[in-house]
N, C-alpha and C positions, 0 to 999 in steps of 0.2 A: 144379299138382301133380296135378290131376286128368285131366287131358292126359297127361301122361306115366304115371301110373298106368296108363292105357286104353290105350294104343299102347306100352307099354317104354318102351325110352331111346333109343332110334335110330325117327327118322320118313324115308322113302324118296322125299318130296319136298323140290322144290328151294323153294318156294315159299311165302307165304301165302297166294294164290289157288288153289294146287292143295290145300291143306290146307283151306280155307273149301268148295270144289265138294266135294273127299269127305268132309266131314262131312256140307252140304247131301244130297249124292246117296244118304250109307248111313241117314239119321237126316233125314228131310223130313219128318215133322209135327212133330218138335222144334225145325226151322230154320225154322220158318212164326213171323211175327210172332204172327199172331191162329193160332193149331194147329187149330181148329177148322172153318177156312176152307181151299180148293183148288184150286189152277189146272189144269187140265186138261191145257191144253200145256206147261205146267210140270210136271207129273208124269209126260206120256209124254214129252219128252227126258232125263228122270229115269231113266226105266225103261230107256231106248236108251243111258244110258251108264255104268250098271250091265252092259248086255249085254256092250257094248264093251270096258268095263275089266277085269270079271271073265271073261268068257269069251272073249276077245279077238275077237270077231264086227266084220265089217267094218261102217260103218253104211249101204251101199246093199242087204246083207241085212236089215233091220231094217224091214219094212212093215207097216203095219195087216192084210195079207192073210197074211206070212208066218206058215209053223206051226212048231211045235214038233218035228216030225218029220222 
């Protein structure tokens, strides 16, 4: 119920792995076993598919050099 509370009644994936990665990817220190604790490269492929999804940026724009402008 609380799932559907949060998202309506219509969810736009086909999947439970596309529903487990965008929980993971919008809510990652909720989806950390220990919350406290941080992967590194697990939070910048985090960030790169945040970019991807919401601003639909391709990922060979997405470098540690690229800027914001």
């Amino acid at each position: 119920m609380t799932i559907a509370t949060r998202f309506g009644n219509e969810i736009d994936l086909l999947t439970v792995g596309q529903f487990a990665d965008k929980l993971s990817r919008e809510h990652y220190l909720k989806s950390r076993r220990i919350s406290t604790t941080v992967n590194k490269t697990e939070v910048e492929q985090k960030i790169k598919d945040l970019f991807i999804a919401d601003l639909g940026l391709e990922e060979n724009q997405l470098t540690r050099q690229a800027s914001f402008v």
